[in-house]
C-alpha positions in Angstrom: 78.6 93.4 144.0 80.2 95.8 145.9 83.8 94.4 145.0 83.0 95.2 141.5 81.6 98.6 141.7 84.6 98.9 144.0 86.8 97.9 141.0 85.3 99.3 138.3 85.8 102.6 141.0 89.4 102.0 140.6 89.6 101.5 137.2 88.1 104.3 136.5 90.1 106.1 138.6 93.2 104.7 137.0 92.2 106.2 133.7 91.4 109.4 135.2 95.0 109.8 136.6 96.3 108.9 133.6 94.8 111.9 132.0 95.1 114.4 134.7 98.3 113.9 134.8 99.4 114.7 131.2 97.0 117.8 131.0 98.6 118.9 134.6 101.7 119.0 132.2 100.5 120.4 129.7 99.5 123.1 132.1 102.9 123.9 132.8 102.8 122.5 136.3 105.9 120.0 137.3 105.4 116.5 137.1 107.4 113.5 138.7 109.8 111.2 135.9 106.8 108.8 136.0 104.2 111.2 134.6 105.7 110.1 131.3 104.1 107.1 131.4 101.5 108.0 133.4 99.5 104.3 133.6 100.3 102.6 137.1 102.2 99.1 137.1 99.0 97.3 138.4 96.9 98.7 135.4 99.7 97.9 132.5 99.7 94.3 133.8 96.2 94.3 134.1 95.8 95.5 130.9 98.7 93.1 129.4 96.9 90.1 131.2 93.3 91.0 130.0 95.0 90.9 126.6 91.7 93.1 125.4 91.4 91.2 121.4 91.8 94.0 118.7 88.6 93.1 117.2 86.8 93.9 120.9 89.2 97.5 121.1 87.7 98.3 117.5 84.5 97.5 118.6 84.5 99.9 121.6 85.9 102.7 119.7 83.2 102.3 116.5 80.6 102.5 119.8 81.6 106.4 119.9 80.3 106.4 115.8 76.8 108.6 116.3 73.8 106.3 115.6 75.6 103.0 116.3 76.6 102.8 120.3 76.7 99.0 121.2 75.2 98.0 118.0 78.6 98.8 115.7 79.9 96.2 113.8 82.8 94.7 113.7 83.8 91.2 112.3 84.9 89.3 115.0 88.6 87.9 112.9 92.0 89.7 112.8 94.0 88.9 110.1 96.7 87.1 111.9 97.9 87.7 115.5 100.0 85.1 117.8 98.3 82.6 119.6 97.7 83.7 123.1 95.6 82.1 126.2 92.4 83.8 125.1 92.4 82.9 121.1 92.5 80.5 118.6 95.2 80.6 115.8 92.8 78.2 114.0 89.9 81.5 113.9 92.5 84.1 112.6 94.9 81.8 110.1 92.2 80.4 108.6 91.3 83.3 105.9 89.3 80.7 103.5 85.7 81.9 105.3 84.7 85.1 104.8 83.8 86.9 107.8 81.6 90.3 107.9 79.2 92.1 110.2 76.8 94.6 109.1 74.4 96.7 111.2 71.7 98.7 108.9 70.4 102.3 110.9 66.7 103.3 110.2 65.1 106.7 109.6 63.5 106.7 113.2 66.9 106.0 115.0 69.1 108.0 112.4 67.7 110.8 111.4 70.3 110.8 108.3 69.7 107.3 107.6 69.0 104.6 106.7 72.6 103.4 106.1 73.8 100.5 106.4 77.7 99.9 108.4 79.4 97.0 107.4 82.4 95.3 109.0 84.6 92.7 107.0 87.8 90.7 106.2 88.1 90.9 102.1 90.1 88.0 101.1 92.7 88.8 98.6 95.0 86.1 96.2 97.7 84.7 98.3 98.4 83.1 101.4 97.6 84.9 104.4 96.2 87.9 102.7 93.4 90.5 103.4 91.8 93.6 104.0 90.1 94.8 107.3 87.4 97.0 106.0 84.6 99.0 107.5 81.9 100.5 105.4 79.1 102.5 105.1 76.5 102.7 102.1 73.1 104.2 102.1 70.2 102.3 102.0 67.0 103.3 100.0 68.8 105.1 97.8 70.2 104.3 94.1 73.4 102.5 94.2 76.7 105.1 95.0 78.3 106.3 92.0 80.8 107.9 94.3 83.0 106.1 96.5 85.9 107.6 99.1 88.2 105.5 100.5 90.4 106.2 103.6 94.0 105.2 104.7 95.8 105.1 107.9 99.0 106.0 108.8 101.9 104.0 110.2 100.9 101.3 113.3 97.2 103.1 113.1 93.9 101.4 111.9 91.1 102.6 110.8 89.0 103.1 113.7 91.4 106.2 114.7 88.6 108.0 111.6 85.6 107.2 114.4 84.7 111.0 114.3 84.4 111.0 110.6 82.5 107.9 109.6 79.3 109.7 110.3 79.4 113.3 109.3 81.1 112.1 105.8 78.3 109.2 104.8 75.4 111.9 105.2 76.4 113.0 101.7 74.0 111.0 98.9 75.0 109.1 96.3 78.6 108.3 98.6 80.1 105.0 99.7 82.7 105.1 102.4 85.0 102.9 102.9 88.3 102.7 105.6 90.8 100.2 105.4 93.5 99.2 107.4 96.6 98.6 105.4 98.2 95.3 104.7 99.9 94.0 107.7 98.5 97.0 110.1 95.7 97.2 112.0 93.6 94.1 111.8 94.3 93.4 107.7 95.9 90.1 107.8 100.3 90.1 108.3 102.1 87.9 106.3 105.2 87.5 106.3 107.2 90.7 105.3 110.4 90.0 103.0 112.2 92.5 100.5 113.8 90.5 97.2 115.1 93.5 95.7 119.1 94.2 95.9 119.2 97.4 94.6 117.7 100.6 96.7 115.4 101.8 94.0 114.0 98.3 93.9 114.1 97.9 97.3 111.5 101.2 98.0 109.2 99.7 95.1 108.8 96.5 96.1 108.1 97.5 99.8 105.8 100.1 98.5 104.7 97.9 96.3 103.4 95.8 99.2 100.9 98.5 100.2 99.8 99.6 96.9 99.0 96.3 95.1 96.9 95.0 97.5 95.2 98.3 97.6 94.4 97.7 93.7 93.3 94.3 94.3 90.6 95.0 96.6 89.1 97.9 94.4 89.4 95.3 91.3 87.4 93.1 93.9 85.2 95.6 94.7 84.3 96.6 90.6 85.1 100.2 91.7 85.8 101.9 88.8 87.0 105.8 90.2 87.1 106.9 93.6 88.5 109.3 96.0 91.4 108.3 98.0 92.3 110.1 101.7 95.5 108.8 103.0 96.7 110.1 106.3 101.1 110.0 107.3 102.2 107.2 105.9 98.6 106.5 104.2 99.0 109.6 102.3 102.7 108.4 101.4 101.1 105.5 100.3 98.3 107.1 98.1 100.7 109.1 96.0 102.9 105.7 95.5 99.1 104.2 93.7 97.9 106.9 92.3 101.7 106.9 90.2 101.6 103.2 89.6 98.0 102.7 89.1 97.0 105.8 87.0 93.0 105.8 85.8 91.4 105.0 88.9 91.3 108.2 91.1 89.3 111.6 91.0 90.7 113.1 93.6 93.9 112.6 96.3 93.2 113.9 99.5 96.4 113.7 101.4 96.4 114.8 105.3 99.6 115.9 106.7 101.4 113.0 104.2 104.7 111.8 105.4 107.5 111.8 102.4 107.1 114.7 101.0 110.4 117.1 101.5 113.9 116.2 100.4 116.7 115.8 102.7 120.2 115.1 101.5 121.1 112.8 104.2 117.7 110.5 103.8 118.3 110.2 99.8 121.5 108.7 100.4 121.8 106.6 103.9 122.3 103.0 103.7 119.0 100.6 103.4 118.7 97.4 105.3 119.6 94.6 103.6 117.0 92.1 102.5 117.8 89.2 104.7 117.9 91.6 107.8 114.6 93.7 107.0 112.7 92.0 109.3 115.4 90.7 112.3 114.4 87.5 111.0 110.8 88.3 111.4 111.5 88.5 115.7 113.2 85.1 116.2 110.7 83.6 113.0 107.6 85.2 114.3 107.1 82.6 117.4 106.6 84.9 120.1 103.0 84.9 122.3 100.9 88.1 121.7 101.4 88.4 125.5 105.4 88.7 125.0 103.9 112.5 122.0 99.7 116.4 122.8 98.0 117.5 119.8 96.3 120.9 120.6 100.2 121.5 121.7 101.4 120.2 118.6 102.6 116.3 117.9 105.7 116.2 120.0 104.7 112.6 120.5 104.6 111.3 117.6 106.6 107.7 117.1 108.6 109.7 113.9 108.5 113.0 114.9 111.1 115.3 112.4 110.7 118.3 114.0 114.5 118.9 114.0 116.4 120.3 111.2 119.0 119.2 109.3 122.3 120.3 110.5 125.2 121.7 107.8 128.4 119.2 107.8 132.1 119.9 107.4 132.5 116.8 104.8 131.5 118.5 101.2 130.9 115.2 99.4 128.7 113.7 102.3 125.2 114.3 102.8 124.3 116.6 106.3 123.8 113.9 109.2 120.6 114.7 111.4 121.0 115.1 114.8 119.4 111.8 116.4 119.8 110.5 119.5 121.8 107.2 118.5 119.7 104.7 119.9 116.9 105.4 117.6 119.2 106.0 114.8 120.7 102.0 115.5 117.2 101.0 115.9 115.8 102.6 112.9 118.4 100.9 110.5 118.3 97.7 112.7 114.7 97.7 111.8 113.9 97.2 115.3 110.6 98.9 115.5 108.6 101.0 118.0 106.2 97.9 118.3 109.2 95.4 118.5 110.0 96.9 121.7 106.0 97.2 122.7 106.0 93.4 122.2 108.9 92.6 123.7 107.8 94.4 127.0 105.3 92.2 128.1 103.4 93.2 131.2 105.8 97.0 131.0 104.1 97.1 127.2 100.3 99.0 128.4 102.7 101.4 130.5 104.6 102.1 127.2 102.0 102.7 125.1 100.5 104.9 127.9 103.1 107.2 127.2 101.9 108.1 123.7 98.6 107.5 124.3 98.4 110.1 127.4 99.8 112.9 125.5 97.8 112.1 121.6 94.4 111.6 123.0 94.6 114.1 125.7 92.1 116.2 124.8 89.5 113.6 124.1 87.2 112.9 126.4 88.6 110.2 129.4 85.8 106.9 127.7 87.4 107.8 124.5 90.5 108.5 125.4 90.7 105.0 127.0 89.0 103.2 124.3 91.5 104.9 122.0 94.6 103.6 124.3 93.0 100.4 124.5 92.7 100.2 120.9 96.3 101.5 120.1 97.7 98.9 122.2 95.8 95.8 121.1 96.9 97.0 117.6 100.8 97.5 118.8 101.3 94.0 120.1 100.0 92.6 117.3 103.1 90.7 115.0 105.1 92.5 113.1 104.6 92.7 109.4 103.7 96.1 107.7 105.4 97.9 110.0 109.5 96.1 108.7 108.7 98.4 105.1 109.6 101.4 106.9 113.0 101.4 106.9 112.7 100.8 103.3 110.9 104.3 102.7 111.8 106.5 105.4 115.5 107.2 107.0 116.3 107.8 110.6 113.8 111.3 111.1 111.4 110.3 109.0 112.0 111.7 105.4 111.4 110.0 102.6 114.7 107.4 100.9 112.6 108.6 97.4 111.3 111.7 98.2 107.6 112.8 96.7 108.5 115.7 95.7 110.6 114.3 92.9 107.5 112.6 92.1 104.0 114.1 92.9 104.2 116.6 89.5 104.1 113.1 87.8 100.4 112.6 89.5 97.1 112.7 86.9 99.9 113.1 83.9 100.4 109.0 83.6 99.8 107.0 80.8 96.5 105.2 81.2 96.6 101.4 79.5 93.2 100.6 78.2 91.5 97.4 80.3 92.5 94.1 78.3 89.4 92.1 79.6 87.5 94.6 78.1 88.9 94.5 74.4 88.4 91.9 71.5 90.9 89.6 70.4 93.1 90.8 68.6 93.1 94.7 70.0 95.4 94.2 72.8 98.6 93.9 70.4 97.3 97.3 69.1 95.8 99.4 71.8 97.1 102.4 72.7 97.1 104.2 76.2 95.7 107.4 76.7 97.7 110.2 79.1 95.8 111.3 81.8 94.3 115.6 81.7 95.2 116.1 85.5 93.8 115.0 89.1 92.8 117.2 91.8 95.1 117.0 94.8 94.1 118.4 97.9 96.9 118.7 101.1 95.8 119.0 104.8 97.6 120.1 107.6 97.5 120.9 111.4 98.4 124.6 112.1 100.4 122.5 115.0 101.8 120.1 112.8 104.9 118.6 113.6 105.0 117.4 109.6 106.6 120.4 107.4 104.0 122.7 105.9 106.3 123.9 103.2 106.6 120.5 101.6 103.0 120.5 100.9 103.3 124.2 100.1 106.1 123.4 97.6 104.6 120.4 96.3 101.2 122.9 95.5 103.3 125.0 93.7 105.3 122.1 91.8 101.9 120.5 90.9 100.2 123.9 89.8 103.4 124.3 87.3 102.5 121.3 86.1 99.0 121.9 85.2 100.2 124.8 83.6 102.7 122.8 81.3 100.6 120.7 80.2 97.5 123.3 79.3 100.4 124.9 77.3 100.9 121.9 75.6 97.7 121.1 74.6 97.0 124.2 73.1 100.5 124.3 71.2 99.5 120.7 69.9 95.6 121.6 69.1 97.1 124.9 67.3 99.3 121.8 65.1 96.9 119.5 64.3 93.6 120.7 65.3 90.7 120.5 68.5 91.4 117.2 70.4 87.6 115.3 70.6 88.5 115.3 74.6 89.7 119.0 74.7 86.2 120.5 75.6 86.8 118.5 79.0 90.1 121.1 79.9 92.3 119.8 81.7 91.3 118.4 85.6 94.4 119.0 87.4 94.8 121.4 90.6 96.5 121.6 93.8 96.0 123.6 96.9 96.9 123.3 100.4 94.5 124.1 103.8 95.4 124.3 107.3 92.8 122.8 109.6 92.9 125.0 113.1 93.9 123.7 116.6 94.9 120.4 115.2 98.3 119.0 115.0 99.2 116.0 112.8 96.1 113.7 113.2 94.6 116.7 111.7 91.2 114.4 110.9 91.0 113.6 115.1 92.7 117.1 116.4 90.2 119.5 114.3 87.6 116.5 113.3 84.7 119.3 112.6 86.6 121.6 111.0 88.0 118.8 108.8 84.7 117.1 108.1 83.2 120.3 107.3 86.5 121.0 104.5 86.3 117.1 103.8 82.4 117.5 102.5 83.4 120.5 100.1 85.9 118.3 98.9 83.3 115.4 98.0 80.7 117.9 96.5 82.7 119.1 94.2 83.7 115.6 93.2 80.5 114.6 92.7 79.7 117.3 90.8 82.7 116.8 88.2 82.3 113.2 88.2 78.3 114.1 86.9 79.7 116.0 84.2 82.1 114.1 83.0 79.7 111.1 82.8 77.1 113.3 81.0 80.0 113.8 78.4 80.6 110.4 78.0 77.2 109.9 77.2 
């Protein structure tokens, strides 16, 4: 007994140092080389012989959810990880059972319940494909006719939105559901290969690989319109579905969304080639599993662009960004930041540690832990998702097909009608109806390492747009007459908040402020949504 409490003394002693350590820094005082990667040796290959499951890390990190503790679910399968001394290939290949866990809070522990919180692996077509998906529904009540769904960013899952889960499903008549993206997190990773020769091809088919699974689980799901959050490369990803899957949204809630500005230099670099997008998958994808401060602003972020593009002497060559060369070789090697987590071994905790330290800093040291924990089990997961990125984003992190070329097309697409739904005989003649706007909403961190005026300049983009096309409708109404749809006017709008004392995981850095902005947000969703049903009527 006294060994363990002797341990568990250490340990948390460890974790303490870890911390001090990075807010000594941050305090201006001097710190030794090894401060930035402030976990000890013996810890990192504790941690890397533990090999903590990423089910388990989830687990301990939905614990922090108000309400829930020990009780939160989490289904116990992750998509598909290495085989390692601990766990069977068998229980995470295997995707042909379904596998959930729900845990349903009462009035008298939950004083905004009941709800119910539901943990599960959707099964999409395919082999080795699925959704991790964590949910959370009210109980008592009639069934949701709203629904928000949330997106991750790059390497992340969706237990990094702990400190919104609760706040958010308070509001009635409001499903919530987070997802971890295809190939992230713990969603199933298959294999990730790029067909496409050409570079525009090449950045829609790995988008593409996001996006359509996206629209097959809300196919799956029979949702009909919802609300989409997307944070980094989530909120990349929500503009790229929102263009190709027109219809299905009411709003787009994008926080601090990588992609948006242009830069000469990213428009134009060279792409991997197919065969090389994923270093052949690590030597085939054999390896074991065992094989940056926010209230400062992100300076730790894995693809941090805080420097700017510098002029260049060559006229007809795009400006060349000033990165260290390493990363730049790495970056179009497609080598990435996990690769090298993987490849670590027992070094890989320490690593991570170095991030982790300086992101969750502020947190306190449980959660903090839990969140390092977490990062890491995620991290040393196989590779999969995480090969697209060279396909969308060039050495700094700006977008190969920019979204500011794109996001004024957002709420203006043409909308096919649903061919299940018509007669025989109607599909040869059915004809699409355009879409009268969608509400955009951009969030930032007032110490966001991501570029303010993109969003700023994609408000005002959008906001012309809106005006173009009211201009148009009234020129073609004044032509041929009152449209039956006109008294609806036209939905689209675009505006831009700054969430204080955050930095770019402005939903974790300034979580009350943001929940607070994020429940405006869904009111007045719900209340459009109720009148354009009545209307429908």
């Amino acid at each position: 007994m006294a060994d363990s409490a002797n341990g568990r003394s250490s340990q948390e002693g460890q974790k303490q140092s870890m911390l001090a350590s990075q807010r000594a820094k941050e305090a201006g005082e001097k710190q030794p080389r090894s401060a930035y990667f402030p976990m000890g040796y013996k810890e990192g290959f504790s941690q890397w012989w533990a090999s903590i499951s990423p089910a388990a890390a989830e687990h301990k990190v939905l614990s922090f959810v108000p309400y829930l503790q020990a009780a939160a679910p989490s289904q116990s399968r992750t998509g598909t990880v290495a085989p390692s001394a601990t766990q069977s290939t068998s229980d995470h290949d295997d995707l042909s059972r379904s596998v959930s866990a729900t845990k349903e809070t009462g009035s008298s522990t939950d004083p905004y319940g009941p709800r119910r919180w539901h943990s599960s692996l959707v099964k999409l077509a395919g082999k080795n494909r699925a959704l991790n998906e964590f949910s959370i529904e009210r109980v008592d009540e009639p069934p949701a006719d709203n629904h928000l769904v949330m997106l991750h960013g790059y390497g992340a899952g969706l237990g990094f939105f702990y400190k919104n889960f609760e706040p958010l499903s308070r509001l009635p008549n409001w499903n919530l559901y987070a997802l971890d993206l295809l190939g992230m997190g713990r969603s199933s990773r298959p294999q990730f290969r790029i067909h496409a020769k050409d570079r525009e091809g090449k950045i829609a088919e790995a988008e593409s690989w996001f996006i359509d699974s996206l629209e097959e689980w809300r196919v799956s799901k029979g949702i009909d319109r919802f609300t989409l959050l997307g944070h980094s490369l989530g909120g990349y990803m929500a503009v790229a579905y929102a263009l190709k899957y027109p219809g299905h949204l009411n709003k787009l809630i994008l926080a601090s969304p990588v992609g948006i500005p242009e830069d000469p230099y990213a428009v134009s670099a060279e792409m991997p080639e197919p065969d090389e997008s994923t270093m052949n998958n690590e030597f085939s994808q054999e390896q074991p599993e065992n094989a940056s401060a926010a209230k400062k602003g992100d300076q730790n972020n894995f693809l941090n662009a805080k420097s700017k593009a510098p002029s260049t002497n060559k006229p007809n060559q795009p400006p060349r960004r000033k990165l260290p060369k390493w990363l730049t070789y790495l970056w179009d090697a497609n080598i990435s930041p996990f690769s090298l987590v993987r490849w670590s071994g027992p070094l890989g905790p320490r690593l991570v540690s170095g991030w982790t330290s300086r992101r969750f800093s502020q947190m306190p040291p449980e959660e903090a832990q839990a969140l390092h924990d977490y990062a890491y089990s995620l991290f040393r997961q196989r590779g999969s998702g995480e090969y697209a990125l060279a396909y969308i984003l060039a050495p700094g992190a700006f977008a190969r097909s920019p979204l500011i070329r794109r996001i004024g097309g957002i709420g203006r697409s043409i909308v096919k009608p649903d061919a299940s739904k018509l007669v025989n005989g109607e599909a040869a003649t059915a004809v699409g109806t355009r879409e009268t706007g969608l509400p955009v909403v951009l969030m930032y961190g007032d110490k966001d390492w991501m570029d303010v005026n993109g969003g700023r300049a994609a408000v005002e983009l959008m906001t012309e747009a809106t005006l173009a096309a009211k201009e148009q409708r009234r020129t073609e109404e004044a032509a041929e007459g009152p449209r039956e749809a006109s008294s609806a006017g036209d939905a689209g709008s675009a505006k831009l908040l700054v969430v204080k004392e955050a930095g770019h995981h402005v939903y974790l850095d300034g979580w009350e402020e943001f929940n607070q902005l994020m429940k405006v947000e869904m009111e007045e969703t719900a209340k459009s949504e109720r009148r354009r049903r009545e209307r429908s009527r």
